[in-house]
C-alpha positions in Angstrom: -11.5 14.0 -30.1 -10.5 15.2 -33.9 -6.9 16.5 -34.7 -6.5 18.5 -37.5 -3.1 19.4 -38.7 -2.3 22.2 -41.5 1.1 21.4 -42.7 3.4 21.9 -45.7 4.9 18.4 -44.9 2.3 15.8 -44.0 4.6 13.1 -45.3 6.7 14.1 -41.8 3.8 13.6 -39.8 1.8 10.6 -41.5 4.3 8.0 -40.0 4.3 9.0 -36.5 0.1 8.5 -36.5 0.2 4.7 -37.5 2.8 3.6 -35.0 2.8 2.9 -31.6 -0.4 4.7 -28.8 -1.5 7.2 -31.3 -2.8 3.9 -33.7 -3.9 1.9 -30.7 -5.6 5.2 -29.7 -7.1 5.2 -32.8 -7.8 1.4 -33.0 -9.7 2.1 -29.9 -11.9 5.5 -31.8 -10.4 7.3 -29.2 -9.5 10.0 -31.1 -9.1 10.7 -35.4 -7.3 13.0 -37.1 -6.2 14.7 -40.4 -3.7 15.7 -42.5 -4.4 18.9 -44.5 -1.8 20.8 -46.9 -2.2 24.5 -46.7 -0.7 24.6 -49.8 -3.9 23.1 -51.5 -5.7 26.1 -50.5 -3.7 28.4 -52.4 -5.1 30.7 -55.1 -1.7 31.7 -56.6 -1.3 30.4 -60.0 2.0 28.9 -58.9 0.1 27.2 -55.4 2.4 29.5 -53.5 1.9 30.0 -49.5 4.6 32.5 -48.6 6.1 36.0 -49.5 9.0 38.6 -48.6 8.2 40.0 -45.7 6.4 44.3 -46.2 9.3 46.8 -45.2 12.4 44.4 -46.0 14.4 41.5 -44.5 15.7 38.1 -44.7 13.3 35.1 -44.9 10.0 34.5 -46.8 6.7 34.9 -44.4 3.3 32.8 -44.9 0.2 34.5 -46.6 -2.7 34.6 -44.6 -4.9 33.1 -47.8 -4.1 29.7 -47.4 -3.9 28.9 -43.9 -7.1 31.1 -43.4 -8.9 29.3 -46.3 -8.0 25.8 -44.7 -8.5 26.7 -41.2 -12.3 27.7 -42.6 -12.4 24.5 -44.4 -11.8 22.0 -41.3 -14.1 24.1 -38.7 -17.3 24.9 -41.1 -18.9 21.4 -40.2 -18.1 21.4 -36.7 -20.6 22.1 -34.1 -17.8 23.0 -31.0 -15.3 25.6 -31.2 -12.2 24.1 -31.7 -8.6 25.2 -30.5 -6.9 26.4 -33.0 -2.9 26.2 -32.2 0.0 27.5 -33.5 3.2 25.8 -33.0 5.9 29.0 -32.7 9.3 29.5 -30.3 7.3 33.1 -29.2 4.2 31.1 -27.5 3.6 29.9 -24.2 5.9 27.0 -22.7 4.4 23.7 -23.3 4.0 21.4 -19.9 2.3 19.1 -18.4 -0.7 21.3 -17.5 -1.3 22.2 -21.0 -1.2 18.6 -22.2 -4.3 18.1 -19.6 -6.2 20.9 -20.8 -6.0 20.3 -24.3 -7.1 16.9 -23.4 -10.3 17.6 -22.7 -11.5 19.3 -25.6 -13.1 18.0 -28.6 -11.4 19.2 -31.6 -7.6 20.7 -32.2 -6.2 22.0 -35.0 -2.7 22.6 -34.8 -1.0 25.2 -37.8 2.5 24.0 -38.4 4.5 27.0 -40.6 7.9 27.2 -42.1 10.0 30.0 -43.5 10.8 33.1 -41.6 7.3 33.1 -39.8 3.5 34.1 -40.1 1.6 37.2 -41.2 0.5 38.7 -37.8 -3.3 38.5 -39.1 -2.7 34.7 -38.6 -2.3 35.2 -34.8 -4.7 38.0 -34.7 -7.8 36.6 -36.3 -7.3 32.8 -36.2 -5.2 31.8 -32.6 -6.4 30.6 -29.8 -3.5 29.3 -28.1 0.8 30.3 -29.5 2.9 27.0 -28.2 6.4 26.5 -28.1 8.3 23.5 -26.9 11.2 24.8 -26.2 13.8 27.5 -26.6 15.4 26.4 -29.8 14.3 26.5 -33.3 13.3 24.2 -35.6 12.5 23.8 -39.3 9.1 23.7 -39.2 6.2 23.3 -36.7 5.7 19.6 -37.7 7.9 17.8 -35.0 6.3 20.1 -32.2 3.4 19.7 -32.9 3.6 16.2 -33.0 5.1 16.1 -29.6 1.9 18.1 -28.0 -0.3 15.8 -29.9 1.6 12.6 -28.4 1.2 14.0 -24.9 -2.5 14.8 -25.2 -3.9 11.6 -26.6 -1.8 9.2 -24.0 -4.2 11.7 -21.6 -7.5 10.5 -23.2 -10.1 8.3 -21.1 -8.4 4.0 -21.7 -5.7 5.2 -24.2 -3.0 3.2 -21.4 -3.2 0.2 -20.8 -2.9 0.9 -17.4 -5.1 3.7 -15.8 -2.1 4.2 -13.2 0.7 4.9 -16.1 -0.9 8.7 -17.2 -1.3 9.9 -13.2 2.4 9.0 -12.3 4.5 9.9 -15.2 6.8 12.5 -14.3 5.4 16.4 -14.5 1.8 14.9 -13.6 2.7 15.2 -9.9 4.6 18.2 -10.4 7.7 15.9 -9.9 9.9 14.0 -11.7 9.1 10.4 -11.7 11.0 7.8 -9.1 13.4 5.5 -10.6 11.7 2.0 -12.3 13.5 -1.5 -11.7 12.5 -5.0 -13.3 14.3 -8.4 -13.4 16.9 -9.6 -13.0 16.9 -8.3 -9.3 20.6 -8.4 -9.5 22.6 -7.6 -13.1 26.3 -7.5 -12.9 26.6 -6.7 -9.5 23.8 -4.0 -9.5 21.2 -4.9 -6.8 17.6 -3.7 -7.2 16.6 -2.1 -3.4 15.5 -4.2 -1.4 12.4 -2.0 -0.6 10.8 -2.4 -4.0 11.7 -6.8 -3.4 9.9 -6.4 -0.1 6.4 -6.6 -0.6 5.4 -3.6 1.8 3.4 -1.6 -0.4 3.4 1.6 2.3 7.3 1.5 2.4 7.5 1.1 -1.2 5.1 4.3 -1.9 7.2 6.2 0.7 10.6 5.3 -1.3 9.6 6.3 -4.9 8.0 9.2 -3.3 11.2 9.8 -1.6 13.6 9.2 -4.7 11.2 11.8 -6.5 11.6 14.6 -4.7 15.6 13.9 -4.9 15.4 13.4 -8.3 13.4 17.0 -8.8 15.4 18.7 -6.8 18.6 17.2 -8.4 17.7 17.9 -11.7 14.6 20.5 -11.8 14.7 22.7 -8.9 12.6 24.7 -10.1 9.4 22.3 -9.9 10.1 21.9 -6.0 8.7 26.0 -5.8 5.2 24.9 -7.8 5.0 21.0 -6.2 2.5 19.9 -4.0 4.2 19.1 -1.0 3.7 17.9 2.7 4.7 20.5 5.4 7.4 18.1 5.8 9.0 18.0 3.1 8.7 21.7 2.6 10.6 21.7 5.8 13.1 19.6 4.2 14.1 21.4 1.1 13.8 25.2 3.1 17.1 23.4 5.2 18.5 22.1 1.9 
């Protein structure tokens, strides 16, 4: 897989590539990426990328020249279609399912804006997929972006360690994920269950799925509705 992302700001992005499973990712040509400034692409004397918005307002928008001259610049050579993403509060919630599909493409290219917002001819002519993370707002698209790209690279073929860690992190199952113990087995007076001490892999797999359907329903009811669950436990949360 290639990542391409067109910033303003690469210097808030660089840092988060060279640390942690993104560089073991790439230690392992799992995936590449790179950082392209918009702003490099500008043909304004003054190298500027936004504008006041036509018919009045508050806030300064993004010209289409720039993004739409890098955007050409980092697909010309390619011989797949790539996604071409813009991180924005008015696209689609981000999950788990998205993080999956995005995985198994070849090339993303994620457009990360500032200021008030975009030209529309951005979305029109250039988008194939609007994201948002959440209901907030941010600066800037960088630290969005940054989150999908995390979330999509742990999903590529022997990025883990472990081939067990992607499949059971919580959302994958549509759940939240169980609680996790290590050792000590007892730290100031808190006791690990005795289940997970037992051995009995069957009773062990029956209490994690157990304390994450409790945990869900606790804290995100509204995964139980979209879960993939036994006819018992549907039962059990239609009495709850």
């Amino acid at each position: 897989m290639h990542i391409d992302v067109l910033t303003l700001f690469p210097e808030m992005i660089s840092g988060v590539f060279n640390a942690s499973i993104l560089q073991k990712a790439q230690e392992k040509e799992k995936f590449s990426y790179q950082l392209v400034n918009f702003r490099d692409y500008s043909k304004n004397k003054h190298m500027k990328v936004d504008d006041y918005p036509y018919g009045g307002g508050a806030g300064m928008v993004l010209t289409p020249q720039p993004v739409f001259d890098a955007v050409d610049a980092v697909t010309k050579k390619k011989q797949t279609k790539p996604r071409i993403i813009l991180m924005c509060p008015q696209g689609e919630p981000y999950n788990q399912q998205k993080a999956e599909e995005l995985a198994e493409e070849d090339h993303l290219v994620f457009i990360c804006g500032h200021y008030e917002g975009y030209d529309e001819r951005i979305r029109q002519q250039l988008i194939t997929d609007e994201i948002s993370i959440g209901d907030y707002v941010l600066t800037g698209g960088e630290l969005g972006a940054m989150a999908v790209i995390d979330s999509v690279v742990r999903l590529l073929p022997d990025v883990l360690g472990n081939t067990e860690s992607a499949p059971e992190d919580s959302f994958s199952t549509g759940l939240l994920e169980h609680p996790h113990y290590t050792r000590p087995a007892d730290f100031r007076g808190m006791k690990v269950p005795d289940v997970l001490l037992s051995g009995n892999h069957a009773k062990i797999d029956e209490w994690r799925r157990r304390e994450s359907l409790k945990r869900t329903f606790e804290r995100r009811k509204d995964l139980i509705d979209e879960a993939d669950l036994t006819e018992e436990e549907k039962k059990l949360f239609d009495e709850s």
